[in-house]
C-alpha beads as a LAMMPS data file, in Angstrom:
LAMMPS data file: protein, C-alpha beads

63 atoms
62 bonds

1 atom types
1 bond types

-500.0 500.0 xlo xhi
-500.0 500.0 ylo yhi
-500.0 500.0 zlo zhi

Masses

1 110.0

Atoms # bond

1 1 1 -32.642 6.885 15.677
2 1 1 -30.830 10.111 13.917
3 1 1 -29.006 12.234 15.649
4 1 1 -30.776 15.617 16.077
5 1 1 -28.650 18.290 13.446
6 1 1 -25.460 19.656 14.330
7 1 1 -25.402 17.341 17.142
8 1 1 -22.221 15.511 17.248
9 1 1 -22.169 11.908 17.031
10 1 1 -20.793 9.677 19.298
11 1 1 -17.564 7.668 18.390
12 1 1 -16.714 4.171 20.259
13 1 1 -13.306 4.657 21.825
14 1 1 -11.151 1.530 21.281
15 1 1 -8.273 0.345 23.350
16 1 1 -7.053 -1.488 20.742
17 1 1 -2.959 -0.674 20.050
18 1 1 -2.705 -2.134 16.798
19 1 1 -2.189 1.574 14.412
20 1 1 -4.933 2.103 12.178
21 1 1 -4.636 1.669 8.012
22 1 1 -3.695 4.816 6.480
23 1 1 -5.940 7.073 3.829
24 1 1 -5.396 7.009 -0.085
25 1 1 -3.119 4.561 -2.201
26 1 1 -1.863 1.091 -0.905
27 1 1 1.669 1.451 0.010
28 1 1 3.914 -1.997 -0.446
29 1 1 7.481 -2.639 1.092
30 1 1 10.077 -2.683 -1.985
31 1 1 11.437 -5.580 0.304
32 1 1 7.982 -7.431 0.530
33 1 1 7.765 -7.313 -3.763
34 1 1 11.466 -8.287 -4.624
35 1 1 12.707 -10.545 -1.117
36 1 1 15.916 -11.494 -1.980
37 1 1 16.114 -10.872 -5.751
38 1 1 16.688 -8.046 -7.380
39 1 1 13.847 -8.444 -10.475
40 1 1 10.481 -9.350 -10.517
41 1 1 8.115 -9.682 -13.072
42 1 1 4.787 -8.041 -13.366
43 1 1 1.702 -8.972 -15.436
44 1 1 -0.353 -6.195 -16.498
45 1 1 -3.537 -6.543 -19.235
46 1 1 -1.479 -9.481 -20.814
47 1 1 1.907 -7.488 -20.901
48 1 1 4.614 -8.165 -19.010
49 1 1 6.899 -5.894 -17.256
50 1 1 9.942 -6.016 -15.278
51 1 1 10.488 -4.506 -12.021
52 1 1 14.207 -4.139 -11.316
53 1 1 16.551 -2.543 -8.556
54 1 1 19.369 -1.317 -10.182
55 1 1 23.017 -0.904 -8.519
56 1 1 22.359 1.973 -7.128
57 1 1 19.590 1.286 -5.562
58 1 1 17.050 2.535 -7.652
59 1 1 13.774 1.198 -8.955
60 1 1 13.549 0.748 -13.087
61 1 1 10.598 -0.562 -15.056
62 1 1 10.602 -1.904 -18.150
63 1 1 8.150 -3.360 -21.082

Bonds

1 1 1 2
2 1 2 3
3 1 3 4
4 1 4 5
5 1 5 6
6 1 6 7
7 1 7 8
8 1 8 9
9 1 9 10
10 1 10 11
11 1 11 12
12 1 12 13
13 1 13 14
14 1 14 15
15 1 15 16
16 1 16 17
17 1 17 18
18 1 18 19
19 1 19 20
20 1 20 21
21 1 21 22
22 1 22 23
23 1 23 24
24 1 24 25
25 1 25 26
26 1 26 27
27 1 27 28
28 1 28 29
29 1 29 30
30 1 30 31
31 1 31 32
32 1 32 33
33 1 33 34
34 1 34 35
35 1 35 36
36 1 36 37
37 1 37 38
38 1 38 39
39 1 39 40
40 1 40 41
41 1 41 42
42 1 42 43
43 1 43 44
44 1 44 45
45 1 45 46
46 1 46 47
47 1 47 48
48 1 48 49
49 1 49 50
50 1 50 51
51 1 51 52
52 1 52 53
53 1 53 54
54 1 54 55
55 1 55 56
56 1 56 57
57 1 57 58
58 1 58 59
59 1 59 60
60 1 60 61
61 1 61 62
62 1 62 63
């Protein structure tokens, strides 16, 4: 059944605490990619790249 227009719509309240996913591009830890080293590598359309933190701290990618 359709709500009748510019009726609002009723929204199920949850209790749940757990925080809800945010809006627009996935977001990854730095510390999740790299763990304990300091270079990864990525794959990307048969290329590889490498991720790498540099000494100070910085993020540097490179063909």
């Amino acid at each position: 059944m359709k709500n009748p227009p510019n009726q609002p719509i009723a929204r199920s309240q949850t209790t749940d605490a757990s925080p809800e996913l945010p809006q627009g591009r996935p977001r990854l830890s730095s510390q999740l990619l790299f763990g304990t080293q300091n270079e990864i590598v990525i794959e990307h359309q048969g290329d590889e790249y490498r991720l790498r933190i540099t000494s100070n701290g910085k993020l540097i990618l490179t063909k």
